[in-house]
C-alpha positions as CSV (number, residue, x, y, z in Angstrom):
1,X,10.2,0.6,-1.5
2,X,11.5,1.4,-4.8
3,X,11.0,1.3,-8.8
4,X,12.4,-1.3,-10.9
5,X,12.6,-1.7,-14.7
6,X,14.4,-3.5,-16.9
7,X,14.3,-4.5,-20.5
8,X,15.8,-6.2,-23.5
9,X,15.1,-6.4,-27.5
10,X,16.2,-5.2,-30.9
11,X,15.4,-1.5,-30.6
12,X,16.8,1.1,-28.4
13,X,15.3,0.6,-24.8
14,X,15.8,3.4,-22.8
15,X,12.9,6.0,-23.8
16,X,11.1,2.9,-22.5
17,X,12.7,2.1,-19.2
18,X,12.5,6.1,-18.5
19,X,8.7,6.1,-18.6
20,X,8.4,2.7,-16.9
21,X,10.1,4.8,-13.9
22,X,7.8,7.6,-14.4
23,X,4.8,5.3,-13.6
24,X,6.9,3.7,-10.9
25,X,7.6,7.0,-9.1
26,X,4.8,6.4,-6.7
27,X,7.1,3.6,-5.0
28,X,10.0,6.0,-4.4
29,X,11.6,9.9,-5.5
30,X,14.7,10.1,-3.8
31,X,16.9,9.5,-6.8
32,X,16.8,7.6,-10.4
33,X,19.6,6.1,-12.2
34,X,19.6,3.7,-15.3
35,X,22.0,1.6,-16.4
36,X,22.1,0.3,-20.5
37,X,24.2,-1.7,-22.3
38,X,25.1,1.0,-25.2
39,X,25.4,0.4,-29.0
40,X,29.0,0.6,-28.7
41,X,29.3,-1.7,-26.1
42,X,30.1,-0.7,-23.0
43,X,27.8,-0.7,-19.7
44,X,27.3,3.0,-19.0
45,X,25.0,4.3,-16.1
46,X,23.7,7.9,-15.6
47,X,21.9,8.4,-11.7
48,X,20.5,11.6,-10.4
49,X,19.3,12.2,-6.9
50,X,15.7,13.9,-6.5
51,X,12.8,13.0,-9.1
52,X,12.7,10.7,-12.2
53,X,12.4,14.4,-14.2
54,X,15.8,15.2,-13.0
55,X,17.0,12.3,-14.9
56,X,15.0,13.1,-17.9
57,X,16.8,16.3,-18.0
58,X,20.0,14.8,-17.8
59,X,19.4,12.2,-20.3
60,X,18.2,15.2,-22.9
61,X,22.0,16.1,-22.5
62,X,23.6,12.5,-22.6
63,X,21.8,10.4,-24.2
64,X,22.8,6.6,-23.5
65,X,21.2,4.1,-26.4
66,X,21.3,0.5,-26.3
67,X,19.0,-2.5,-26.5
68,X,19.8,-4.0,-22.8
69,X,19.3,-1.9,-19.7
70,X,17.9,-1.6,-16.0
71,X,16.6,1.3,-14.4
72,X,15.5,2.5,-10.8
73,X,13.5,4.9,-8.6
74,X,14.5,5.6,-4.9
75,X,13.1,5.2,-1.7
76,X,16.2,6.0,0.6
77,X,16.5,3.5,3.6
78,X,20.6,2.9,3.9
79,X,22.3,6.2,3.0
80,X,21.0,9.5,1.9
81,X,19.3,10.3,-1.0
82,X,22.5,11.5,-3.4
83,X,23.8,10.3,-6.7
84,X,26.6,7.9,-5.2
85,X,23.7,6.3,-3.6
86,X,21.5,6.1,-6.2
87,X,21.3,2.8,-8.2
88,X,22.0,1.2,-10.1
89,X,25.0,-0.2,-8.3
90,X,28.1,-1.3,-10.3
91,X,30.8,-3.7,-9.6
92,X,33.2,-5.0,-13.0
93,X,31.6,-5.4,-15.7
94,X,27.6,-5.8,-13.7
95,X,24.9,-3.7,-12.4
96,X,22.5,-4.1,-9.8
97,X,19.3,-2.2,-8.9
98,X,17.1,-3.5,-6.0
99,X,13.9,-3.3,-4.0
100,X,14.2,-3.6,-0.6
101,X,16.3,-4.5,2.7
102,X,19.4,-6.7,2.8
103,X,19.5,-7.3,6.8
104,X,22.9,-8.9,6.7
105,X,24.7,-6.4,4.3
106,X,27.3,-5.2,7.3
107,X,28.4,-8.7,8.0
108,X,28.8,-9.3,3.8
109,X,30.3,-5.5,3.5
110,X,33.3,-6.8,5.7
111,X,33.3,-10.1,4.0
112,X,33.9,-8.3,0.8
113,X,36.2,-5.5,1.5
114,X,38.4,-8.5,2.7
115,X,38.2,-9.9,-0.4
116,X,39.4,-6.1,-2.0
117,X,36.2,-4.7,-2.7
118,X,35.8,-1.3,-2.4
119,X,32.6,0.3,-1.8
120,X,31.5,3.8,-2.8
121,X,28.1,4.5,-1.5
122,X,26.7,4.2,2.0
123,X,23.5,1.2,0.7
124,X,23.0,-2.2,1.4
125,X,22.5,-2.6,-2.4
126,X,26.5,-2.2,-3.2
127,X,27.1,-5.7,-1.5
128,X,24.6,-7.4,-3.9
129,X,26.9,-6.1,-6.7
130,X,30.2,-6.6,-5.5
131,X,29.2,-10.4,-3.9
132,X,27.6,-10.9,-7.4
133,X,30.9,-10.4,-9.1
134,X,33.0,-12.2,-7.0
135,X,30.6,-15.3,-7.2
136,X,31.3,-14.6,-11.1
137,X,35.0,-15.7,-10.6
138,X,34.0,-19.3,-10.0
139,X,30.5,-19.5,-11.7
140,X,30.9,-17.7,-15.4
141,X,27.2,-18.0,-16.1
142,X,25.4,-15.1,-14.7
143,X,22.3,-16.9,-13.9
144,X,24.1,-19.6,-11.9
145,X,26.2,-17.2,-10.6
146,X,22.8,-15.0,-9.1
147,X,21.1,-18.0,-7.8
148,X,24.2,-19.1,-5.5
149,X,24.2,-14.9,-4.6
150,X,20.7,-15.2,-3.1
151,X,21.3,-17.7,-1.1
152,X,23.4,-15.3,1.1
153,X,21.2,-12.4,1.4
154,X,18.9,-11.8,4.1
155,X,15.8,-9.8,4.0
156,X,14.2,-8.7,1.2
157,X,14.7,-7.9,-2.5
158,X,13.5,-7.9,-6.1
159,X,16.5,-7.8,-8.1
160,X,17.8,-7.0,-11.4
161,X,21.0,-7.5,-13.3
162,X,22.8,-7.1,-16.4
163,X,26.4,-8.2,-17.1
164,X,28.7,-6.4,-20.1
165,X,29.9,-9.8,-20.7
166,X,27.1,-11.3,-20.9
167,X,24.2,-9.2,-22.6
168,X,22.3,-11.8,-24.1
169,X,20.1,-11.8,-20.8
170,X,18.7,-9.6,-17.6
171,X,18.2,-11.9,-14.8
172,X,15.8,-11.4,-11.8
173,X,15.8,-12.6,-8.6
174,X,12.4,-12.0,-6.3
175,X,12.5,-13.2,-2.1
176,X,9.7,-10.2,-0.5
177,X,9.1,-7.9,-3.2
178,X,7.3,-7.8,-6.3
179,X,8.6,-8.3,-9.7
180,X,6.8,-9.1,-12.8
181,X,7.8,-9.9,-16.4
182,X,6.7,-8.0,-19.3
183,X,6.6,-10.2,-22.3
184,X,6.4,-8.9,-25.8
185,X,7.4,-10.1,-29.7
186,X,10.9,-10.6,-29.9
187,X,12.1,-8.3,-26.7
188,X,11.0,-8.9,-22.9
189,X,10.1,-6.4,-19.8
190,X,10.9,-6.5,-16.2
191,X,9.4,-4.1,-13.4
192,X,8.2,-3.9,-9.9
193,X,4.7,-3.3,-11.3
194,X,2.9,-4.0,-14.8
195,X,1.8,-0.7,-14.4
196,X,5.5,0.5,-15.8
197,X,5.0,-1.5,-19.3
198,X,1.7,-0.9,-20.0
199,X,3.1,1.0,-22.9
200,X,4.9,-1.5,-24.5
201,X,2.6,-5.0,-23.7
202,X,-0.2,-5.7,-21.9
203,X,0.5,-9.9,-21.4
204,X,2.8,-10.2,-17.7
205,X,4.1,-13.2,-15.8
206,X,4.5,-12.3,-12.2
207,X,7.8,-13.8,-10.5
208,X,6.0,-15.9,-7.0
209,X,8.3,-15.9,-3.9
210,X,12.1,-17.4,-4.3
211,X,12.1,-17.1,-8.2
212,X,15.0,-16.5,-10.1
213,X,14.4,-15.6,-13.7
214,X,16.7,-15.4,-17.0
215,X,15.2,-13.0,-19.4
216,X,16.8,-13.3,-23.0
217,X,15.1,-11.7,-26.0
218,X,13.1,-14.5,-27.0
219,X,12.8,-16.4,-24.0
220,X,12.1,-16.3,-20.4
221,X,13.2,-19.3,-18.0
222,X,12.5,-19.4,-14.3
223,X,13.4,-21.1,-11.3
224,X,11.6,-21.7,-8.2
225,X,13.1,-21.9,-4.5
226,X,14.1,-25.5,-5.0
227,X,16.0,-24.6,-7.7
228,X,13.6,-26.4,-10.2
229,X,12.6,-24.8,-13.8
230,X,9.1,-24.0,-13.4
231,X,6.2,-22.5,-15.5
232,X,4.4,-19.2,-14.4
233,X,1.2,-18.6,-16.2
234,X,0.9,-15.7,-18.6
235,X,-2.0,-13.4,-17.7
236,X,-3.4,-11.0,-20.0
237,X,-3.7,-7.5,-18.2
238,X,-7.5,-6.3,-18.2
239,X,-7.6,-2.9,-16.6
240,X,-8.0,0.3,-18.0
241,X,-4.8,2.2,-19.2
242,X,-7.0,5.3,-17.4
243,X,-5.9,4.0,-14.3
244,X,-2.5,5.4,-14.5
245,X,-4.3,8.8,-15.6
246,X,-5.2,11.7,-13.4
247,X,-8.2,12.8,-15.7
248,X,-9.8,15.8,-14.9
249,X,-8.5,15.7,-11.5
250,X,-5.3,17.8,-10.3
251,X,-3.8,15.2,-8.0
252,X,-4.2,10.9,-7.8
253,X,-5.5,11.7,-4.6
254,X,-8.1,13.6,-4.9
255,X,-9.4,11.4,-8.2
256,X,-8.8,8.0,-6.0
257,X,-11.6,10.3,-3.5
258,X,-13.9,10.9,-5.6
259,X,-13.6,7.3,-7.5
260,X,-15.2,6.0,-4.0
261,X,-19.0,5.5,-4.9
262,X,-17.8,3.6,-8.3
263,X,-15.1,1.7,-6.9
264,X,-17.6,0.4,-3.3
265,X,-20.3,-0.4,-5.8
266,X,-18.2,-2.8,-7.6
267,X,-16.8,-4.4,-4.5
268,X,-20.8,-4.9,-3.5
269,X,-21.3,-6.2,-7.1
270,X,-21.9,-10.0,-7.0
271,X,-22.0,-10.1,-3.0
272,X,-25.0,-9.3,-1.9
273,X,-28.4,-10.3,-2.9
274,X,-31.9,-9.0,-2.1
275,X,-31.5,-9.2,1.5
276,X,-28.5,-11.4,1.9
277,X,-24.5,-11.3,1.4
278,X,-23.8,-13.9,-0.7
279,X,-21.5,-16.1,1.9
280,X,-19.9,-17.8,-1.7
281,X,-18.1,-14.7,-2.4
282,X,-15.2,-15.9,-0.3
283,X,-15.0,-18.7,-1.6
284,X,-16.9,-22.2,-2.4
285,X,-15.7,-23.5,0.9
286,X,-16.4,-20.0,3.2
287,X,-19.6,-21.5,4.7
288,X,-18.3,-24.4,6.1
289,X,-15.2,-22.8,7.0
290,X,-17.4,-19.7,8.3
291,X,-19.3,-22.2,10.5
292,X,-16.5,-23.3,13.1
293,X,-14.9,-19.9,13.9
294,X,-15.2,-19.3,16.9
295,X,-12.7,-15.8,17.4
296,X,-11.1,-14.1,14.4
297,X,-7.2,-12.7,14.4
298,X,-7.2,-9.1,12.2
299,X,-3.5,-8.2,11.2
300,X,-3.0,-5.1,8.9
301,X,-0.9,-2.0,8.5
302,X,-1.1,1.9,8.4
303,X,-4.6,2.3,6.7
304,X,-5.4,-1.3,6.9
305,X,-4.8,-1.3,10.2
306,X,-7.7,1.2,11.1
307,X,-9.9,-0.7,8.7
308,X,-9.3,-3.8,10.7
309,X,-10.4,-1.7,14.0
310,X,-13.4,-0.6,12.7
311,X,-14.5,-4.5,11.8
312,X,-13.7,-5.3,15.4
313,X,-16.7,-3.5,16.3
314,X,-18.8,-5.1,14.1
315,X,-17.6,-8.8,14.2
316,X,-18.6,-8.0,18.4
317,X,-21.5,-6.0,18.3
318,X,-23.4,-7.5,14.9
319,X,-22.1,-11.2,14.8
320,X,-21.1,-11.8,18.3
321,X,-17.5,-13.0,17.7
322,X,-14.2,-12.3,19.6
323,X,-11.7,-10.1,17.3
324,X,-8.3,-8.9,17.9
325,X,-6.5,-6.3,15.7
326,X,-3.0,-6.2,15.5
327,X,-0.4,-4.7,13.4
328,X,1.5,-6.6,11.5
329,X,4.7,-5.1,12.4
330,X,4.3,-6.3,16.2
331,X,2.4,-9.5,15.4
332,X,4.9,-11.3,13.6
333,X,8.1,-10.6,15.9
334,X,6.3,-11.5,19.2
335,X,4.8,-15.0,21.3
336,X,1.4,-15.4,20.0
337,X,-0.7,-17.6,21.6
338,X,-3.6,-18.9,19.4
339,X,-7.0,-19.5,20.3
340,X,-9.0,-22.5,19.1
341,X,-11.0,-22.2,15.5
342,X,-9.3,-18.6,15.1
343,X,-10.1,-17.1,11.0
344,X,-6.9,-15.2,10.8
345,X,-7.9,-12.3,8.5
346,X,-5.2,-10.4,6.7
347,X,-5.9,-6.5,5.3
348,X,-3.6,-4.7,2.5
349,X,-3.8,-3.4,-0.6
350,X,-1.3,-3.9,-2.6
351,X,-1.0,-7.8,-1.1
352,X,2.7,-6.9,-0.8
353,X,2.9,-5.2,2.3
354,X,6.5,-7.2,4.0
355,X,4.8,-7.4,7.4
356,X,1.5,-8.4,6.7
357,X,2.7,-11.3,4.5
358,X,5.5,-12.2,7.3
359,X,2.6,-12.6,9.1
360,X,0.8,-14.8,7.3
361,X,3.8,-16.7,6.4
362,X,4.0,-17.1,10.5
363,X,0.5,-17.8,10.9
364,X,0.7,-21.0,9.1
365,X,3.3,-22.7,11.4
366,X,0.9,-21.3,14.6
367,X,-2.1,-23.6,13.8
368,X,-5.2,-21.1,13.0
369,X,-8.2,-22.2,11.3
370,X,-7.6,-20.9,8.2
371,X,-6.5,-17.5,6.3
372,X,-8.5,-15.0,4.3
373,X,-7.5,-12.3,2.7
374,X,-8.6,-8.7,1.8
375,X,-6.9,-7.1,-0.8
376,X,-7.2,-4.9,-3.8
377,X,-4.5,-6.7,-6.4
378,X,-5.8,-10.3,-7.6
379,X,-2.1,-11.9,-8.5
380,X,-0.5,-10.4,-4.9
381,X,1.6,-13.3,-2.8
382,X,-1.2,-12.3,0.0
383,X,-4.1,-13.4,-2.1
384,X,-1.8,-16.8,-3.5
385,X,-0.5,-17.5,0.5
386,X,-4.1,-17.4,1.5
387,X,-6.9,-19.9,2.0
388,X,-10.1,-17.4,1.3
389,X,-9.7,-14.1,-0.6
390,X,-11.8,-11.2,-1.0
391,X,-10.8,-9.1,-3.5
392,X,-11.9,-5.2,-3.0
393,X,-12.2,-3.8,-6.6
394,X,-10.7,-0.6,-5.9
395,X,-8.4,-0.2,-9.4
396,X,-5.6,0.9,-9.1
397,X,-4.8,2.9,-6.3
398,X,-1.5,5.4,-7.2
399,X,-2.0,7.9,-4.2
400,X,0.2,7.5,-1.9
401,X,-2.1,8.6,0.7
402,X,-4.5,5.6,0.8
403,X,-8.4,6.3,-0.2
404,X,-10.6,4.1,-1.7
405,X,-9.0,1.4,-0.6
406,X,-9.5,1.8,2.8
407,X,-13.6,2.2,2.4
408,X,-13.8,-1.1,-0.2
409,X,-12.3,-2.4,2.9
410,X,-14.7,-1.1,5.6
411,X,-17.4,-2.6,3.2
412,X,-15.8,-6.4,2.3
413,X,-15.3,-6.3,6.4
414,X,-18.8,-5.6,6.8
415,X,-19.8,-8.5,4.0
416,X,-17.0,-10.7,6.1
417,X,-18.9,-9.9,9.8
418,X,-22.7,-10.5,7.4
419,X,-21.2,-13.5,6.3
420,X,-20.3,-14.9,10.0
421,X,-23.1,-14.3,11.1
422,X,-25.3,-15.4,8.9
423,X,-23.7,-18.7,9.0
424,X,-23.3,-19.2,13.1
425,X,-27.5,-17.8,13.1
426,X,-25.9,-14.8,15.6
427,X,-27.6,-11.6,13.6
428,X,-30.3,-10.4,15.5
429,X,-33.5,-10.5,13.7
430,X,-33.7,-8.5,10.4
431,X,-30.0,-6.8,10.4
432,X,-28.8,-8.4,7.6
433,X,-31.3,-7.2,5.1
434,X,-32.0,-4.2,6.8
435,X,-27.6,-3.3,6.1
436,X,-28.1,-4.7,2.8
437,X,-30.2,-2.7,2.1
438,X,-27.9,0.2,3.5
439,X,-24.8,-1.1,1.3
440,X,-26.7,-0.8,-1.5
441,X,-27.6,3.0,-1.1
442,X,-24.1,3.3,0.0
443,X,-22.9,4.8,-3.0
444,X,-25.5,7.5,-3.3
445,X,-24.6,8.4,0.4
446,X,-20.5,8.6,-0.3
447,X,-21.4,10.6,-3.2
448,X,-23.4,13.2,-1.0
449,X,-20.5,13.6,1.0
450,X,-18.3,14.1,-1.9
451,X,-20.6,17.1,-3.5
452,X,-19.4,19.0,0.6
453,X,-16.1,19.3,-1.0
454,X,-16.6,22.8,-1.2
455,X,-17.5,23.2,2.4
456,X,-15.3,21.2,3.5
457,X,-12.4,23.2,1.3
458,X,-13.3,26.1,3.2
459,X,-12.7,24.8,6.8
460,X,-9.3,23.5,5.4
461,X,-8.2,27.5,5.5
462,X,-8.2,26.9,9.5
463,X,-5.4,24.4,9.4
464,X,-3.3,26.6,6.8
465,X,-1.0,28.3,9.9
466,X,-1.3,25.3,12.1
467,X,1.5,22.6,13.1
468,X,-1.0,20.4,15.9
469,X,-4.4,19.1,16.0
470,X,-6.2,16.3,17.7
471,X,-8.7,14.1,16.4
472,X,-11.2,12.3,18.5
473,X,-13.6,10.1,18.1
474,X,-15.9,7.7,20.2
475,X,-17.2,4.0,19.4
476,X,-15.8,2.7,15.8
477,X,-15.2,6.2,14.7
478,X,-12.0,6.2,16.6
479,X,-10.4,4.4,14.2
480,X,-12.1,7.0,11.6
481,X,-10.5,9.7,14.0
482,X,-7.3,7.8,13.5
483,X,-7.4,7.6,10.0
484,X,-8.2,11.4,9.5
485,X,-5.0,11.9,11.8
486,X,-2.8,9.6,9.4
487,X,-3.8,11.6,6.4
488,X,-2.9,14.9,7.7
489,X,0.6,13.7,9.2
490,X,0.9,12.1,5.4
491,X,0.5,15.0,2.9
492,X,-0.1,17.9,5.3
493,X,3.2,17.2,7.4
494,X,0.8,18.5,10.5
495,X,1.5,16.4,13.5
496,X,-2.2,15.3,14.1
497,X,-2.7,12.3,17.0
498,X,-6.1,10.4,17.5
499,X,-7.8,9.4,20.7
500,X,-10.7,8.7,21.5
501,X,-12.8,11.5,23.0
502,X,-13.3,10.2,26.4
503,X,-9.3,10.0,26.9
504,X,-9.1,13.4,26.5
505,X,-8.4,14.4,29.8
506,X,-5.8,12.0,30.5
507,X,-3.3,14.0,29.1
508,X,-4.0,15.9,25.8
509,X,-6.1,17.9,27.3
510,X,-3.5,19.4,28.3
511,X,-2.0,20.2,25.2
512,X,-5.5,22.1,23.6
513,X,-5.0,25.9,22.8
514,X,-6.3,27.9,19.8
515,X,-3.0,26.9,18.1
516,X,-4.1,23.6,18.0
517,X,-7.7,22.8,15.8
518,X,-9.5,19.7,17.0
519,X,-11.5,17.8,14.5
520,X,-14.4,15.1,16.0
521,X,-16.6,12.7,14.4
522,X,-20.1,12.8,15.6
523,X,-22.7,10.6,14.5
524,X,-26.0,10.8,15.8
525,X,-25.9,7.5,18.0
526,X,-26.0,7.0,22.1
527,X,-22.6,8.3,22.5
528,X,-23.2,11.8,21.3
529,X,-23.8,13.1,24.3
530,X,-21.1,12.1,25.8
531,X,-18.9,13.5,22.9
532,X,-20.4,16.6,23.5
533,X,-19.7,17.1,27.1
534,X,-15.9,16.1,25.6
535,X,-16.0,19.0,22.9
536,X,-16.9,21.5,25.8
537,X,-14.0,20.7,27.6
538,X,-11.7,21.7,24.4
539,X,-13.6,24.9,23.9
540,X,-13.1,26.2,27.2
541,X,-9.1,26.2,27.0
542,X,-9.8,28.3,23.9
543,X,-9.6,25.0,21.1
544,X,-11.2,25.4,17.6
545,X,-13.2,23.1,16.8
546,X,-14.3,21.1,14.1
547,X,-17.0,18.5,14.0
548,X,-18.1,16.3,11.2
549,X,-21.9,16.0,12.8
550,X,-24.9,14.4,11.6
551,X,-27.3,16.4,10.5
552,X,-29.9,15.5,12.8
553,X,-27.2,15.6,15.7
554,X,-29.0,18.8,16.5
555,X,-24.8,20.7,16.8
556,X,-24.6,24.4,15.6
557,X,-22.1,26.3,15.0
558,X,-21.1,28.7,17.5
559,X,-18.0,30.5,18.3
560,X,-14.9,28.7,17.8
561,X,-17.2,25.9,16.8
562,X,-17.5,24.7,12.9
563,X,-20.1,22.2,12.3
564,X,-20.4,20.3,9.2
565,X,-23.8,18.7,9.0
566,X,-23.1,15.3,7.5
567,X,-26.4,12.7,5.2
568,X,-28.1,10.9,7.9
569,X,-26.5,7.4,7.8
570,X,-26.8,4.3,9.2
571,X,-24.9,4.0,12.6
572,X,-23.4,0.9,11.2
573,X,-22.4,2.5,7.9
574,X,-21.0,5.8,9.1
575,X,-17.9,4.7,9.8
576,X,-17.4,4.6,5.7
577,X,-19.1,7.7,5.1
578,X,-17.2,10.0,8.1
579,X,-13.6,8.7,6.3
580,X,-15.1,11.0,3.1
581,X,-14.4,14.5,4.4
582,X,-11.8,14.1,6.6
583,X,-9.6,12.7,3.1
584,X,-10.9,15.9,1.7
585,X,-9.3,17.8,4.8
586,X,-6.4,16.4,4.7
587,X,-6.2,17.1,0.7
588,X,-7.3,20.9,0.8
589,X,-5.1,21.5,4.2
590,X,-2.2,20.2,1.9
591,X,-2.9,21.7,-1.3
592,X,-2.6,25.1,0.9
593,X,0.4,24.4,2.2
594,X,1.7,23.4,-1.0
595,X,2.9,19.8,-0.2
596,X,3.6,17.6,-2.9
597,X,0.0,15.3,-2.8
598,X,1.0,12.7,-4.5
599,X,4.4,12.4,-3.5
600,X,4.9,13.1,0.3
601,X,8.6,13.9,1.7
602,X,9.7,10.6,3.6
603,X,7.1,8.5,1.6
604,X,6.2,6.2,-0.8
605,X,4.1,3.4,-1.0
606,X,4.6,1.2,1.3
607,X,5.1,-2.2,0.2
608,X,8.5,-4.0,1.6
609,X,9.9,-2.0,4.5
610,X,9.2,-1.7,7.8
């Protein structure tokens, strides 16, 4: 996962590529280079490891001008992060910047030092360059020269190049990762995300899967996988510019937390009505499609992924249907056998995510009943590749812990099990109106949770010396439990594991000592007790405990043991409202250990690797 810019006009370009890669640093911050075709020139490049300010710095001191440039933000996969690996990459008179993985770059390194390459940093990105060049030799045109490239890398990249001797152009090349095109009066953008040229135009093209674009001044021409010149509509870009803005808030995170009640209202908005979801919301052909299945297929990632758990409890227990959960990761590199009329349901975000959309892309040739999709970003190649879509609402989401987006998905999962089984007749009498009803005072309830931010800020001081905890949970707030442990691994660096409470005592039990906290999620429904008699087990090897209760759960607080009484909720619901404090958790715990919030070590977001 990286950042990718890239511009050309008739004024000097690289104030603007510089703060395309500040709004890019989200995707990666091991190291930023940019590359520009000068005034007097020559391609010159200037690469720093570490964050995009360390560039800054070093462009105060040499500035490069020029009106044709690429630039880049790191996430390391092949080599350190270090200025000789940083991009962008040059060979001759080119350079290269990339998104991505190429999976055959050892076979193609050998290929090329054959040929008298050599190579001076330890990436995949280097052979792009130097096979790039030597495809140059016998194709002068750099476009042509790029589209006979491609067709030898494996895996996946956006791309972006400008040649010396030719810098009329920047040319693009997308397979996996996202690239769109900026387009403006008399100069044209590239970047991974619109998000980086906001600034300078708000109208984007977005590049679909196999393009290859040539971006002059004045023109943009593209080329689809066949090799064909092809049109890409021109969108106009709608969102707020206060997306990008922290506000009031310290960190993305903890604004992305407290966005929740606005962001879940807007993904009810249109979807429900008086005591019905609104089946049409997926799509004019969801309730004949809805009708025949018969077992639906869940395939996510990371977040997603426990989103996707948590609807498998529902789609059983509320609409009566079969549901597997998968991640995406496993599911597309292993024998799948498909059951008949199976809804295979995607989860992600960004609708970028490389495994999710391998999946998919697998899916197809398997023979399921059809695809839907739930996802936050409208133009994503999940939401094109797709046969139904529901589109979340959450904004932008720049956190690279993931927040909102994970409980607009808990609620379009809830609208997708409604929607089932309102069609196949297999909701028990009243539930649909009656969790209507409970969506729509969702809001209010997320935003009681939110005003414990205080409380919950306080029990954050426990975690401040600790390296371990456990989070359990029982039912569909395992996958809650899970979550709460992903968040705290994410920003906190605290190893944290999930299980679920019954499971203690095969085996982590024996791990519980008053160095090691455990948090629990306990709703008032019929496994309570149970959880209880779990929690008491914990406590008597000396654990601290932690447990997110409801407030009629009838827990106190007693020694070792911190309750924080949760708004009574819906059994169905609470799923959505226990993620609320344990984001906060994991937000305080790092803000005392001074982590970086919005930029984790080892992080970014995760869109195209493994």
């Amino acid at each position: 996962m990286c950042g990718i810019v890239g511009a050309i006009a008739e004024r000097n370009i690289t104030a603007i590529l510089l703060e395309g890669l500040k709004r890019l640093e989200y995707r990666g911050y091991d190291s930023a280079g940019v590359a520009v075709y000068t005034n007097g020139q020559k391609l010159e490049r200037l690469r720093r490891p570490g964050k995009v300010s360390e560039l800054e710095l070093a462009l105060a001191e040499e500035s490069l001008a020029g009106r044709l440039g690429i630039a880049h933000t790191r996430w390391a996969t092949h080599g350190a992060p270090s200025e000789r690996n940083a991009h962008p990459h040059f060979s001759g008179d080119l350079a290269v910047v990339h998104n991505g993985i190429i999976e055959n770059h050892e076979a193609l390194r050998e290929q090329l030092k054959a040929l008298g390459y050599v190579f001076t940093s330890d990436t995949d990105t280097e052979v792009i360059a130097h096979l790039l060049d030597h495809k140059l030799k016998d194709l002068p045109d750099l476009t042509v020269a790029l589209k006979a490239t491609v067709k030898e890398l494996h895996g996946a990249y956006g791309l972006a190049v400008i040649s010396a001797q030719q810098p009329d152009r920047l040319v693009a090349a997308r397979s996996g990762s996202p690239l769109v095109i900026g387009l403006g009066m008399g100069e044209n953008f590239l970047a991974s995300d619109q998000l980086a040229l906001r600034q300078v135009t708000d109208r984007f093209m977005y590049l679909e899967e196999g393009d290859i674009a040539e971006i002059r001044r004045d023109s943009v021409q593209i080329w689809d996988l066949s090799g064909q010149v092809v049109e890409r509509e021109s969108v106009q870009y709608r969102d707020g510019a206060e997306a990008a803005d922290k506000g009031k808030f310290r960190h993305f995170m903890l604004k992305e937390i407290h966005e929740q009640p606005a962001v879940v209202q807007r993904t009810l908005e249109g979807r429900i009505s008086q005591n019905q979801v609104l089946v049409q919301a997926f799509g004019p052909q969801a309730a004949e499609l809805f009708a025949k299945v018969r077992n639906v297929q869940i395939v996510a990632c990371g977040t997603s992924y426990h989103a996707g758990m948590v609807a498998r409890y529902w789609l059983e227990e509320l609409a009566g249907i079969p549901c597997q959960v998968e991640v995406a990761s496993e599911f597309r590199y292993r024998k799948v056998v498909v059951q008949a009329d199976t809804l295979f349901v995607t989860i992600s975000q960004s609708g970028e995510t490389a495994d999710t959309l391998a999946a998919l892309r697998n899916a197809k040739e398997l023979g399921y009943l059809a695809s839907l999709a739930i996802c936050n970003v409208g133009i994503s190649s999940l939401v094109r590749e797709s046969d139904l879509t529901l589109l979340t609402q959450a904004g932008r989401e720049i956190g690279v812990a993931s927040t909102k987006a994970f409980t607009t998905q808990l609620v379009g999962l809830l609208l997708l099990t409604l929607s089932l089984g309102q069609v196949q007749g297999t909701l028990a009498k009243d539930v649909e109106a009656t969790l209507v009803e409970e969506l729509r005072r969702l809001p209010t309830r997320l935003g009681e949770a939110l005003a414990m931010d205080s409380t919950v800020e306080k029990v954050a001081e426990l975690f401040a010396e600790k390296n371990h905890t456990l989070f359990l949970g029982r039912g569909a707030q395992f996958p809650v439990a899970m979550e709460g442990a992903l968040k705290l691994k994410e920003i906190s660096y605290i190893h944290a594991e999930a299980y679920p409470a019954g499971e203690l005592k095969h085996g982590p039990l024996a791990l519980v000592d008053n160095d090691m906290p455990v948090v629990t999620v306990a709703p008032n429904n019929e496994l309570l007790e149970k959880l209880k008699s779990n929690l008491q087990e914990v406590r008597a090897r000396g654990g601290e405990l932690i447990v997110f209760a409801d407030e009629q759960a009838g827990m106190t607080n007693g020694e070792g043991t911190h309750v924080v009484q949760m708004p009574h909720i819906h059994d169905i619901l609470s799923p959505i409202l226990y993620t609320i404090p344990l984001q906060l958790l994991s937000y305080y715990v790092a803000v005392l250990k001074g982590t970086d919030v919005d930029q984790p070590r080892n992080l970014a977001k995760s869109v195209t690797v493994e």
